[in-house]
ZAVOTOR-757020 format. One record per residue: y, x, z of N, C-alpha, C, CB in turn. Coordinates in steps of 0.05 Angstrom, whole numbers, plus 5000, padded with zeros to 4 digits. Each point is the difference from the previous one (the first is absolute). Glycine has a CB too. Example, Ala and Ser with C-alpha at 12.3 -4.5 7.8 and 13.67 -1.06 7.14 Angstrom:
2
488652645156502449825000502450185000497749625025/504450314961502450165001502249855014498750244957/
//
This chain:
378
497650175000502449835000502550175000497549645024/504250324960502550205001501849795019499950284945/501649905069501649975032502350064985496950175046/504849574949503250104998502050045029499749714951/500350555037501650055032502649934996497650395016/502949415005502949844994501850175021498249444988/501250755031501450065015499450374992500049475037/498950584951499150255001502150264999496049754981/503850425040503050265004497850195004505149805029/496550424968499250315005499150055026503250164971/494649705038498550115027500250225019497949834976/502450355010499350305001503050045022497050154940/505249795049503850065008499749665008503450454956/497549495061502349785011502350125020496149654996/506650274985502450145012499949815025503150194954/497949985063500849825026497149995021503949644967/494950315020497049975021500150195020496749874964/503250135066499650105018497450215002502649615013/496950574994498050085009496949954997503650025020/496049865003498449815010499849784994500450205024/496849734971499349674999500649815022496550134974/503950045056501849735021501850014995498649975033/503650294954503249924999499949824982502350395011/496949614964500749864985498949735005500750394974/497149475035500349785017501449905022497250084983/504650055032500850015021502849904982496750385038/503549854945503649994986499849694992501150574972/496949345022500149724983500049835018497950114962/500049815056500549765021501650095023495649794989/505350415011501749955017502749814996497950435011/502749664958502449774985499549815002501250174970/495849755021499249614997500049955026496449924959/502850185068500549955021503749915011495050334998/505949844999502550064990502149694994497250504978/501149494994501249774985499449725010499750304962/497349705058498649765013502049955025494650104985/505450115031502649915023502449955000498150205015/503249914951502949944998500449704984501250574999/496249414993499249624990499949865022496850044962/501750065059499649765035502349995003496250115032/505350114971503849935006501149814994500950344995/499349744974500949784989499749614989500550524999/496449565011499549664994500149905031496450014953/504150225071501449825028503250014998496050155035/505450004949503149985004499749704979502850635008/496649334969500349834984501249675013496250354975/501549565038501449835017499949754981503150355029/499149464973498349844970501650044974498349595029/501850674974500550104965497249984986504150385010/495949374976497649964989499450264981500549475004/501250514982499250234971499650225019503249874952/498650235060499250265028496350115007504949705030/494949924979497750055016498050084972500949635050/499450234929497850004986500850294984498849414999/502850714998500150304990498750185024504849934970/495650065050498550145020496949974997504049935031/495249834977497649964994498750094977500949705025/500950314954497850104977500050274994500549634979/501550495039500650405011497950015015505450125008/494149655014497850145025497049944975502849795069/496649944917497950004984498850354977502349375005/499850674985500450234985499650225019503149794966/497450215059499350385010497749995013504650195011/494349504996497849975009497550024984502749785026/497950114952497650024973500050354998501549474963/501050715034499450194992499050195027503249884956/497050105065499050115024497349954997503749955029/495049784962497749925011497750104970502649525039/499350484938499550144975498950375013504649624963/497250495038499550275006498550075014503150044992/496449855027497750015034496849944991504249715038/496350014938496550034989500150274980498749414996/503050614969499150274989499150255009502549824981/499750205041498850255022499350055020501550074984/496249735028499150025023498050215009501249584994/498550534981498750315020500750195005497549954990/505550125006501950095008501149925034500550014945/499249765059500949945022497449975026504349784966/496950135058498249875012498649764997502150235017/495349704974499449724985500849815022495850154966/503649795056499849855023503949884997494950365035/505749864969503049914998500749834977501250405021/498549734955501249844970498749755003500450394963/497249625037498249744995501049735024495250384982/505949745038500949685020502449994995497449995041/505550314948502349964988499249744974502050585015/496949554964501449884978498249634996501450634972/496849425050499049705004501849825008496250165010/505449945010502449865009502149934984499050205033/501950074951502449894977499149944979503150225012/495049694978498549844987500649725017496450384982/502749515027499649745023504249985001493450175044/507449944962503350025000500549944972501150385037/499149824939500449964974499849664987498150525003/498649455001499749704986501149715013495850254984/504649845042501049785018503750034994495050035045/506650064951502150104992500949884967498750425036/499349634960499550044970500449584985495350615012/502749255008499549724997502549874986496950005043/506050024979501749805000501650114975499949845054/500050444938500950064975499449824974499650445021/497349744986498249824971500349684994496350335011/503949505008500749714995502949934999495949895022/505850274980503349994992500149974962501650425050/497149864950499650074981498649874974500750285034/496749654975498949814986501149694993496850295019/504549704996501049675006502750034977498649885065/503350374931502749974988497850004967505250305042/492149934959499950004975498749844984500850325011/498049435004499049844991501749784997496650205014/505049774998502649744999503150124980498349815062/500250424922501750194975498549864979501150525020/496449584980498449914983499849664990498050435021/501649484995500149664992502749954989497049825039/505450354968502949904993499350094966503750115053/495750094950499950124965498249914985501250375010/496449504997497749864993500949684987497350325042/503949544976501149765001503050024986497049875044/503950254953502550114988503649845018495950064942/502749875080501649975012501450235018497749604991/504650425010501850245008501950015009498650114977/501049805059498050195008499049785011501450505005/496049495001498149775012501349875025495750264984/504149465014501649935022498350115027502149564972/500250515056498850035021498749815011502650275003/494549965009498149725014501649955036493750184967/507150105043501549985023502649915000497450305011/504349654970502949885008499549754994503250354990/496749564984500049744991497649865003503150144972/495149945028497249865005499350065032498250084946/503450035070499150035030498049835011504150125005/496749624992498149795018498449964992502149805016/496450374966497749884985497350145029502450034930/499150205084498350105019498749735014503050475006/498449325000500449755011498649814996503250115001/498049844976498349804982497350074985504449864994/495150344996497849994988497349945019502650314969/495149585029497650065010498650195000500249704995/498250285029498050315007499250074979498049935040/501249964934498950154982501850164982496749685004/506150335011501750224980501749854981496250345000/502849394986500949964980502949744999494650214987/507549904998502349715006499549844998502650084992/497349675016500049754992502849855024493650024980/506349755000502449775017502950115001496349835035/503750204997503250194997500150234987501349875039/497250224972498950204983500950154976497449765016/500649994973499950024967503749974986493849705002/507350135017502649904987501650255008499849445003/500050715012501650225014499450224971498949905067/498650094926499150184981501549974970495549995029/504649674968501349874984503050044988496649775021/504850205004502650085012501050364989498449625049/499750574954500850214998499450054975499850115041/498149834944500349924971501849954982497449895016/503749874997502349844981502750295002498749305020/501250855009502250175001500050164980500249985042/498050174947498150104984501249974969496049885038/503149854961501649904978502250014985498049865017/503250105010502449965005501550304990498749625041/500550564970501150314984498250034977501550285042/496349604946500350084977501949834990495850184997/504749624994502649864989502450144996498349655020/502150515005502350174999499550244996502049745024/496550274954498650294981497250115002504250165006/495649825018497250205013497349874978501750035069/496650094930497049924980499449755008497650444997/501249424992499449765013496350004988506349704999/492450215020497050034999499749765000498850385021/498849544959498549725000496850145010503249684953/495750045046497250014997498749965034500550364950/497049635051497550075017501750255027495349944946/504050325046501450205013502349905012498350304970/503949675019502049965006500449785022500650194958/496949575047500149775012498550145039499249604937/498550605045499150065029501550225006495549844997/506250304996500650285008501349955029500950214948/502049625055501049905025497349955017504649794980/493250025028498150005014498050315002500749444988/499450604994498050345001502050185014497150004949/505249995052500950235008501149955034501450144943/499249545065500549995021496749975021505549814978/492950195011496850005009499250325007498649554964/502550645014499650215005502150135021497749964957/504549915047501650155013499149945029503750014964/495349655038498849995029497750175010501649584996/496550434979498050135022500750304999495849654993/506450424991499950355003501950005014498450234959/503749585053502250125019497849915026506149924972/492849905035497650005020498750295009499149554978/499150494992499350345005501850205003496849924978/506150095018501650265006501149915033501850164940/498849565057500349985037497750135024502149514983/495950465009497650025008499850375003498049464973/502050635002500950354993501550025023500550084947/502849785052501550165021499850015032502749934965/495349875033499749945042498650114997500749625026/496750484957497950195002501250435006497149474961/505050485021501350324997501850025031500950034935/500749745075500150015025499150045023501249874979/496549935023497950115019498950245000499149634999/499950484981500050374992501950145005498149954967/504049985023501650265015501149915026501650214956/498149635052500150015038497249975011504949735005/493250384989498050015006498750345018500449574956/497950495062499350205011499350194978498849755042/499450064938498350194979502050144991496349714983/506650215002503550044984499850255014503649494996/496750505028502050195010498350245007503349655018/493650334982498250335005500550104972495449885035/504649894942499950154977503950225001495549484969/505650365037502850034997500050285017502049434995/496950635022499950205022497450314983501049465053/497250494937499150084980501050164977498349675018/503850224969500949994980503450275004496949384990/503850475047501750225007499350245003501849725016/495250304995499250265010499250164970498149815054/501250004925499050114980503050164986495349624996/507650225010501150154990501750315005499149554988/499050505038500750305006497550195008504649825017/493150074980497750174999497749854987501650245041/496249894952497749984979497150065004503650104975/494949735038497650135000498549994987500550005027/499050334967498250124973498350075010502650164971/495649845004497150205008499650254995498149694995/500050445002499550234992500550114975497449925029/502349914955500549994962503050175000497449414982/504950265032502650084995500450284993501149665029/498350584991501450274999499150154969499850065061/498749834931499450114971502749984989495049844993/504650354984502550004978500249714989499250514983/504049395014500549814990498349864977503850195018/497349964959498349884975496850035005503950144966/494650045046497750045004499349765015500450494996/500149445023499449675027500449854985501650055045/501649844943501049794982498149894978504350225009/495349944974498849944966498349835003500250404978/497949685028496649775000501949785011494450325019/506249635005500049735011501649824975500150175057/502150054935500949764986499349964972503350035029/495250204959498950004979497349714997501750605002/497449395033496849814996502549784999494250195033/507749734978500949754995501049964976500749965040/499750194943501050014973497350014987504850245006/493249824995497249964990499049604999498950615028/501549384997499649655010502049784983499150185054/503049924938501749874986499450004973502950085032/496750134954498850014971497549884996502150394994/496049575033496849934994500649695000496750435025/505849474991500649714993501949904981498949985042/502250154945501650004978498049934977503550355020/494449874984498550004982498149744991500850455015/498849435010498249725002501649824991497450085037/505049934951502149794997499549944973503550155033/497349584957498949844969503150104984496349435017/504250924986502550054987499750004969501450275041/496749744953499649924966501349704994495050294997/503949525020500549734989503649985006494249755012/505950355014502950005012502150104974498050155055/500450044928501950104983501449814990497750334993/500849464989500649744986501249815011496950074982/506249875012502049835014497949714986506350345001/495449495026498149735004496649994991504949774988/493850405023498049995001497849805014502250374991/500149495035498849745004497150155017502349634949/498450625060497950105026501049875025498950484983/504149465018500349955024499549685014502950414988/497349424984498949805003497549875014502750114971/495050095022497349965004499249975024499450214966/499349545040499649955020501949765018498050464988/503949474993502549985018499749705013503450354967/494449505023499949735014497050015010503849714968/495550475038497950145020501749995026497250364965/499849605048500350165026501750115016497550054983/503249985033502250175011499050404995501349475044/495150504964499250245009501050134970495549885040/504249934940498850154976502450154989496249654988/506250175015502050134993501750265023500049514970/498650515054500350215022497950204976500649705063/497550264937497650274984502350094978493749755002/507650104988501350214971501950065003498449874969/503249995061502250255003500150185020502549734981/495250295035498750185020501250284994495549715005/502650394968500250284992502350064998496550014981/505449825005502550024995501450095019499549724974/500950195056500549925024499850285011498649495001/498250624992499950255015501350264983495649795025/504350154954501350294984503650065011496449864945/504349875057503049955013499650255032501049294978/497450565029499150185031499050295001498549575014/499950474966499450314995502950154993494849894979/506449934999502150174985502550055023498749774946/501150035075501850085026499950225013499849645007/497050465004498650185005500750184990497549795007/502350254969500750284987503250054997495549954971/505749835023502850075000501150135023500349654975/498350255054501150095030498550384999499449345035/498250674949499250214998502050284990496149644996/504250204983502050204987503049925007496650094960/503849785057503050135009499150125022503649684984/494350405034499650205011500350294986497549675023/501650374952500850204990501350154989498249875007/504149884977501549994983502349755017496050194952/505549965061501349855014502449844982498350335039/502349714932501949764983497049774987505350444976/496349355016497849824990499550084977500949635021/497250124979498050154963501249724991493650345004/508649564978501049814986497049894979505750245005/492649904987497949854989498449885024499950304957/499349755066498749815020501349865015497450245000/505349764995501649855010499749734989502850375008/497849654956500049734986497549884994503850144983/493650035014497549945004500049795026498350464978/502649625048499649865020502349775001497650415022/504449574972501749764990497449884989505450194988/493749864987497849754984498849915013499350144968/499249985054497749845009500949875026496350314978/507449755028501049785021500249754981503150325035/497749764946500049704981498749844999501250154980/496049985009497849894998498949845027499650384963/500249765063500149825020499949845004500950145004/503049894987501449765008499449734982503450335017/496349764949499049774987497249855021501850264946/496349955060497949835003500049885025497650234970/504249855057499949945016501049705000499950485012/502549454960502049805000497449814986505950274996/493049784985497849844994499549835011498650244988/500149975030498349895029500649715014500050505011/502849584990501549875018500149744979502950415033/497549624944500949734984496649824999505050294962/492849875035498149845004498449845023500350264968/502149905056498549905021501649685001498650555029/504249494961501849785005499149744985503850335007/494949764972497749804981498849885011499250204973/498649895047498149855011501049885024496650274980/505849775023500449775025499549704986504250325029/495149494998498349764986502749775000493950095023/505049794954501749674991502050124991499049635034/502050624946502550064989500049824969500450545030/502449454964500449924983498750074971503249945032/496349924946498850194973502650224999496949564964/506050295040501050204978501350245017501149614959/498050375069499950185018498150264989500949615037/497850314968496850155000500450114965496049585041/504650344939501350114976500650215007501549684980/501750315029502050144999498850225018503749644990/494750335032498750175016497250174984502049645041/497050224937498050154982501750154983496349675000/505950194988501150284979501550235016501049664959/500150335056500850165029499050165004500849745018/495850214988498050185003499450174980498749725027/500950114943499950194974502250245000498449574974/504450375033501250144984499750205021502949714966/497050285067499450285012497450124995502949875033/495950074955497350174988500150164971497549615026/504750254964501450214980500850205006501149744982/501250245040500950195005498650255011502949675000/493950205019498050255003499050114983499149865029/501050044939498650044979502150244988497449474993/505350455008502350264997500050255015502649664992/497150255032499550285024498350104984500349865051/496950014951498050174976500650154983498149735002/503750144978500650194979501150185013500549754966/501650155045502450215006498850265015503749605004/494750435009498650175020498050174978500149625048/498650334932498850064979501250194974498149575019/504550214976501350224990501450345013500449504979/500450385054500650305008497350215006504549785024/493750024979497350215002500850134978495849755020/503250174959498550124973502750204993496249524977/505550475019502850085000500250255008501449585007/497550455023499250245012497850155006502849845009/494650014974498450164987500650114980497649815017/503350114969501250174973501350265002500949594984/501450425030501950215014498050225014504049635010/494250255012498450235014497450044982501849895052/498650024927496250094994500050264983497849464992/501550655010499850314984499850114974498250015032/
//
């Protein structure tokens, strides 16, 4: 199998590299350490600077992934006992942190999508103008009665600016989009409410604060093992070379031939399956995103500027994610029971068009592969 090395430098020389394989781990988490305590600061000064809190949080998410990144590549460098209950913890911190993002997030880009879908612009709000539908609707999610007229109501507003220029949308879509998007906004502002009392309880929690205490001590001392005192590049290479090995052997398992071919309609498959079935084909996907993290945290151990090609590689497969994560979310809003037909429509093409967009990540991730096999192949 030929290995395009997407990150590949002169081994042999790295300017700057310390010594030693502990300085040069030490030089590195001591910063992400560094960068994790000057994030706790700031998401307690924040206060209810919303945008505040949520820039902090995604500083403490980011030095935590890369602490907890570096501690697995090179754990035989270190003390295993130590890394292995560290980066279990900011792991457990990371994804719990991580929750009330992801359903912010998902929720604006799916209530984008239906606006552009439906060609209404910009989709009426399900929280201002449709508020009471929290109220009115029944347990099964879906408007009806006041409801429905509340839904009705924001519609006509709708209208109302297209008349005074804006696109004006007919059809099916256009009828369920107001109900699909205020359905989705309940159960995903539910799940991000849910996210934030959950990230609360965590960080005022006993578990928060050993890690938090952890993380201080980590940022002025390091416990290494025996390996560390080896020469830098000598300790360094393998570890991060086998994680750069693990990333190409899953790269490799990837359907990047078919991926080549825009609308190939891979990403489709499956798509009114199962839940599992459509988890199995974007699994692999899922983990190359996670390897290619791995290696990236690898090599800015070594190469302390970024590598702009694993940078945008790893942009793709946030994309990709995010398409399939948003999917997700649009099919789960489907099967809520007694919805409308032209609900459940607007909520099936919804779902189509974020499975395109995983079908683009595809490409798009395919084309920078191959791109940079070309460049490194010999």
């Amino acid at each position: 199998m030929h290995s395009p090395d997407i990150s590949r430098r002169d081994s042999a020389i790295v300017p700057g590299l310390p010594a030693t394989a502990g300085e040069a781990l030490a030089r590195y988490l001591h910063a992400q350490a560094g960068d994790f305590l000057r994030s706790l600061r700031l998401h307690s000064e924040s206060g209810a600077d919303t945008a505040g809190v949520a820039e902090a949080a995604r500083a403490l998410r980011q030095a935590s992934r890369r602490i907890s990144g570096t501690l697995h590549t090179f754990r035989p460098l270190l003390d295993p006992a130590w890394a292995d209950d560290l980066r279990t913890e900011l792991a457990w911190l990371s994804a719990t942190l991580a929750q009330e993002h992801a359903c912010t997030s998902r929720l604006g880009r799916l209530l984008e999508a239906l606006a552009r879908l439906s060609g209404a612009t910009p989709l009426p709000p399900a929280r201002g103008e449709v508020g009471a539908l929290k109220d009115a609707a029944p347990e099964s999610g879906e408007p009806s009665g006041a409801a429905s007229g509340a839904v009705s109501g924001a519609a006509s507003t709708g209208a109302s600016a297209a008349a005074d220029g804006a696109p004006r949308a007919t059809g099916a879509l256009t009828v369920g989009a107001a109900r699909a998007g205020a359905l989705l906004e309940r159960q995903l502002t539910l799940a991000r409410t849910r996210a934030h009392s959950a990230a609360l309880q965590a960080l005022g929690s006993s578990r928060f604060h050993a890690v938090a205490d952890a993380v201080a001590v980590l940022a002025s001392e390091l416990p290494l093992g025996p390996v560390a005192a080896a020469p830098a590049v000598e300790a360094l290479t393998p570890p991060a070379e086998f994680a750069e090995r693990r990333l190409l052997e899953a790269v490799a398992a990837l359907p990047l031939a078919r991926a080549a071919h825009p609308y190939n309609a891979e990403a489709l498959v499956h798509g009114l399956a199962a839940a599992s079935a459509g988890e199995a084909q974007d699994s692999p996907w899922h983990q190359v995103r996670l390897l290619l993290r791995l290696h990236r945290y690898a090599q800015e151990v070594l190469h302390p500027e970024a590598d702009p090609v694993l940078c945008h590689a790893g942009l793709i497969l946030d994309r990709h994610r995010d398409a399939a994560e948003a999917a997700a979310a649009a099919a789960t809003a489907a099967r809520t029971p007694r919805i409308a037909p032209a609900t459940a429509y607007a909520l099936g093409v919804l779902h189509a068009d974020q499975r395109h967009e995983v079908e683009a990540a595809r490409f798009a991730f395919q084309q920078v592969w191959q791109r940079t096999t070309a460049v490194t192949a010999p």
